[in-house]
C-alpha positions as CSV (number, residue, x, y, z in Angstrom):
1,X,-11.4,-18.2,7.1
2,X,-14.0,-15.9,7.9
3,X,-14.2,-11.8,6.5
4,X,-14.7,-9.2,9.3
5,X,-15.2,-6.7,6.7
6,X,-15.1,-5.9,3.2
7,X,-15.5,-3.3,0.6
8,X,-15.2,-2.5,-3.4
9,X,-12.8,0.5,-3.7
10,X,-13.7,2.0,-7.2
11,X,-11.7,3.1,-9.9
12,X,-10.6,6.5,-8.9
13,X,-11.8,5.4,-4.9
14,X,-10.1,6.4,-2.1
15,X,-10.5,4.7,1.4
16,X,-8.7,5.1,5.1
17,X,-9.8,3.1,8.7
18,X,-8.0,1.6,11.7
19,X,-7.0,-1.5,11.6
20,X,-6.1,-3.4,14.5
21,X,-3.2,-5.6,15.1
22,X,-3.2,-9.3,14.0
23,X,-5.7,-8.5,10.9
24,X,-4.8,-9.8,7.8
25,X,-5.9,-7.1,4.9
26,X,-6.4,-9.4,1.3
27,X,-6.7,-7.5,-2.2
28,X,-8.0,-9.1,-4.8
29,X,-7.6,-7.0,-8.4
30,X,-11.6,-7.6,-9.9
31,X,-9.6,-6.9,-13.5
32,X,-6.1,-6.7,-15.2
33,X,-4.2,-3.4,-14.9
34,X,-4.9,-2.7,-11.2
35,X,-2.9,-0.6,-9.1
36,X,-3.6,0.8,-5.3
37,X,-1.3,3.1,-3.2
38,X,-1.2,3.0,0.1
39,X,0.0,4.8,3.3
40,X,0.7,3.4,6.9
41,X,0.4,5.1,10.3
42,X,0.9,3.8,13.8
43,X,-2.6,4.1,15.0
44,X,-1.4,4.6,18.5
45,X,1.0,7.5,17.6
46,X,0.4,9.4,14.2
47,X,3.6,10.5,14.0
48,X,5.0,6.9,13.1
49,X,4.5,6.1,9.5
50,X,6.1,3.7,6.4
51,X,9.5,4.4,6.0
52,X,10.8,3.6,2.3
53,X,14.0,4.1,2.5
54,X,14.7,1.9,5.5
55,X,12.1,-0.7,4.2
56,X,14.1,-1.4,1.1
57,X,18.1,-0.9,2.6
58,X,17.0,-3.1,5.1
59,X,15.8,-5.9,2.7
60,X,18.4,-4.7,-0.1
61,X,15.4,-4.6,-2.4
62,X,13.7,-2.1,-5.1
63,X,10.4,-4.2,-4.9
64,X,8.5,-5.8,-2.9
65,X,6.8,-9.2,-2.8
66,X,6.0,-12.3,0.1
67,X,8.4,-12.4,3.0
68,X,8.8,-8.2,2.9
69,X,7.9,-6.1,5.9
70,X,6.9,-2.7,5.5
71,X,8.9,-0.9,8.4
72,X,7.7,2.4,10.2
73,X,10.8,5.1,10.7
74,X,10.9,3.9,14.1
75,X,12.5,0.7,13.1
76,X,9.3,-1.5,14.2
77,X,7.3,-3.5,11.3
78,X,3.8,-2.1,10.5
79,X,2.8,-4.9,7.9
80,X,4.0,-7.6,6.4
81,X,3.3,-9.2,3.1
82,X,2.1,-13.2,3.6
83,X,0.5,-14.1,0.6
84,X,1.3,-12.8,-2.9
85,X,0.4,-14.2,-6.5
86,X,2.3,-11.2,-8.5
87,X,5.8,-11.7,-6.9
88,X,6.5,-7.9,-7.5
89,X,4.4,-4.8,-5.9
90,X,6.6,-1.0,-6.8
91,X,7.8,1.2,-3.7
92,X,9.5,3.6,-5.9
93,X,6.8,5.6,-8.6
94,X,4.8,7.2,-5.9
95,X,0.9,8.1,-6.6
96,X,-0.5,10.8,-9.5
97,X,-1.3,14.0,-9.2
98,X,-3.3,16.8,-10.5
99,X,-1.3,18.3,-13.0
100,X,0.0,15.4,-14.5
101,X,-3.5,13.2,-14.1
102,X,-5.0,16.4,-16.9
103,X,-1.9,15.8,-19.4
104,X,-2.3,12.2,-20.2
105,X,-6.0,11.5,-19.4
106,X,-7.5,14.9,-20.3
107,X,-9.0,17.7,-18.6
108,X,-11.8,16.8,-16.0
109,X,-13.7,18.4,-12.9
110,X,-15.8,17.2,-10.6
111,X,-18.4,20.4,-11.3
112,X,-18.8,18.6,-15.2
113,X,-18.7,15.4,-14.3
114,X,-19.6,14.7,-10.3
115,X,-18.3,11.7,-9.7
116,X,-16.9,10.5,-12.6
117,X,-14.3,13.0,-12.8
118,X,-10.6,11.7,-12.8
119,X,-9.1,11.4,-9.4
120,X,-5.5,11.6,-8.7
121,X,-3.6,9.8,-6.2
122,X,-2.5,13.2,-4.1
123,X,-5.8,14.5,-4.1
124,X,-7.5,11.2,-2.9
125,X,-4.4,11.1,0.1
126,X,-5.0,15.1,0.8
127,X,-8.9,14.5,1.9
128,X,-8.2,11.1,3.6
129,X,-5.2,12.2,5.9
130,X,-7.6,14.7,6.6
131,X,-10.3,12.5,8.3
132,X,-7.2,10.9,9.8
133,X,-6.3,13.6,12.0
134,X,-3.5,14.0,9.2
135,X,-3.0,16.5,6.7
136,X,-0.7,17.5,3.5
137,X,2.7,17.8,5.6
138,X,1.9,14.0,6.4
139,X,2.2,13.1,2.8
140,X,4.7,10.0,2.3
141,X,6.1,7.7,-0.3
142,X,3.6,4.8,-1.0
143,X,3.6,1.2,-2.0
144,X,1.5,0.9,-5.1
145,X,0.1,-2.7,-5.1
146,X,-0.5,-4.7,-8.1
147,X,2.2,-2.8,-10.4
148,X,5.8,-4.0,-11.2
149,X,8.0,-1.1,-12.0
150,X,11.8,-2.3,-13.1
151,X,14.9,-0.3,-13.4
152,X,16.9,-0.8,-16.5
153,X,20.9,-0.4,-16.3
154,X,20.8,3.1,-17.8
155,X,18.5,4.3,-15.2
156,X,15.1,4.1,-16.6
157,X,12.0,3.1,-14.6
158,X,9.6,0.9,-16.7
159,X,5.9,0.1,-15.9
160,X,5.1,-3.9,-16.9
161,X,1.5,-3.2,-18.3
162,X,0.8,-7.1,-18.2
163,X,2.3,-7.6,-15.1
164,X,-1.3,-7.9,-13.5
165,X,-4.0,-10.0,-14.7
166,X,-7.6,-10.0,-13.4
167,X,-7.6,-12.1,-9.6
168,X,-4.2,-11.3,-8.6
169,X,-4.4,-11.0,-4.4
170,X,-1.8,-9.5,-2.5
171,X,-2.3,-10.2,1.5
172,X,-0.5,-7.8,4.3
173,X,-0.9,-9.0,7.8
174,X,-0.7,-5.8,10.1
175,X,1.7,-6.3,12.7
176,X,0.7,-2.9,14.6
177,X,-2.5,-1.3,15.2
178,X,-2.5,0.9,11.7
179,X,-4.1,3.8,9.7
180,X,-4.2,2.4,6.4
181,X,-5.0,5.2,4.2
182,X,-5.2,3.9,0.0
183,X,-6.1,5.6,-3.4
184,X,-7.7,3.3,-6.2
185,X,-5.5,5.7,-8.8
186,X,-3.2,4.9,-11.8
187,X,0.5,4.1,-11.4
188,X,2.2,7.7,-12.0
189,X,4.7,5.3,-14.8
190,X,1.5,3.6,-16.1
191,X,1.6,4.5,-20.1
192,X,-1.6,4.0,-21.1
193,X,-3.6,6.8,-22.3
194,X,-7.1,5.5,-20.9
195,X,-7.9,6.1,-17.1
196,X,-7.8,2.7,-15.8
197,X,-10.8,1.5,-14.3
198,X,-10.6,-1.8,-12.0
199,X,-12.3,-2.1,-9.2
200,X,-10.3,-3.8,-6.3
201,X,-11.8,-5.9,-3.1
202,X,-10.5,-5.7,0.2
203,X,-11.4,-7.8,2.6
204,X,-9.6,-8.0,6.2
205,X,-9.7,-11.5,7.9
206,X,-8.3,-12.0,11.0
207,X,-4.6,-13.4,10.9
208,X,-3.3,-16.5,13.0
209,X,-0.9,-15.5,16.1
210,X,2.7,-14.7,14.8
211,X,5.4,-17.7,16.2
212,X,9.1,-17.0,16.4
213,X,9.3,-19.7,12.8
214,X,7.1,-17.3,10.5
215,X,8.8,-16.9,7.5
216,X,8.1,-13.0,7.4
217,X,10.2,-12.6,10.7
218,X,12.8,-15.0,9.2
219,X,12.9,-13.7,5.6
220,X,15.9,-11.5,6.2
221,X,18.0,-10.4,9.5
222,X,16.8,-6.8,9.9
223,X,13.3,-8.5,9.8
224,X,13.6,-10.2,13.0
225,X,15.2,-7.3,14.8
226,X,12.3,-4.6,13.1
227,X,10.1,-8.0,14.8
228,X,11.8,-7.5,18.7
229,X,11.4,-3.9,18.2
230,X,7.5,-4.0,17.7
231,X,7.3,-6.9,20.0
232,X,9.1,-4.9,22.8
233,X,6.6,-1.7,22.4
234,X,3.5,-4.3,23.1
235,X,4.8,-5.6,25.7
236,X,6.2,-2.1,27.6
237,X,2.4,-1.2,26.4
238,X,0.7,-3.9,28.2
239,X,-1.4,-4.8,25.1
């Protein structure tokens, strides 16, 4: 299958674009320890974005792996997840931020060290959603690809540190024309003390058309109906 476009996002990198319906989006972890958030928009109305809460009650799930939709808080699906070689990706950490990115990595700044500075995951959002037509008050939960994140009885949330091993691919097919906005920055739960730097490939390949058998619109009931609804706003769309 042939790549419409690819790029390196860098440890620390940040990246947003369009990305039209029927696309699939392929990431490919260049070395162990990787871990990307990402955000989701409607493309064709900003104001429709990932919903976490619905995306896991609706699958009765606390991660996410092949089969999974990520559903928009207008009960249509945005992406879906076809390929997967980790079998675990965390909805529920969030992304880093400033304060807490100078506490376990040190203090850094971007007039010492240009671009080697240490990025957080809200800053690297913040200037995206910008460019996006977005801004702060867009901010969202995030899946964070790559990183397993389980929840023992007592409550605690536990990062897997060899959970992902250089080569692991996650593949999201977009199922709506989207704004895909990501941050190349560590897992908030991530203990290591050393800024993890792995460079992650995406690539976006276009997808084959979606039949009524797919096992994404099959992999649980409320997928199907999150299915009809995005199928019904194409077709009142004409597109």
């Amino acid at each position: 299958m042939n790549t419409i476009w690819n790029t390196t996002i860098r440890p620390g990198g940040k990246w947003s674009g369009t990305i039209g319906r029927g696309k699939l989006v392929r990431f490919t972890a260049l070395e162990a320890g990787a871990n990307v958030s990402i955000q989701l928009f409607n493309a064709r109305d900003l104001t429709e974005r990932y919903n976490m809460p619905d995306t896991l009650k609706a699958q009765h799930t606390a991660h996410l792996t092949r089969g999974n939709v990520l559903m928009s808080d207008n009960g249509r699906v945005l992406a879906a997840i076809v390929e997967d070689s980790l079998g675990w990706h965390d909805p529920l950490a969030g992304y880093s931020y400033r304060e807490a990115t100078d506490a376990k990595y040190g203090l850094t700044s971007y007039q010492e060290l240009r671009n080697d500075w240490l990025r957080s995951g809200q800053e690297n959002f913040a200037v995206e959603l910008v460019r996006c037509g977005l801004g702060m008050r867009d901010m969202m939960p995030v899946v964070n690809l790559f990183s397993k994140v389980a929840v023992e009885d007592s409550g605690r949330m536990v990062y897997d540190t060899s959970h992902c091993q250089t080569g692991a691919t996650v593949t999201l097919r977009t199922e709506m024309d989207a704004v895909l906005v990501l941050s190349n920055t560590p897992n908030p739960l991530d203990p290591r003390t050393g800024y993890p730097s792995v460079p992650v490939l995406v690539e976006v390949l276009a997808a084959e058309v979606v039949e009524a058998d797919d096992y994404c619109v099959n992999y649980h009931p409320e997928n199907r109906r999150a299915y009809e609804n995005t199928w019904e706003y194409y077709a009142l769309l004409g597109v």
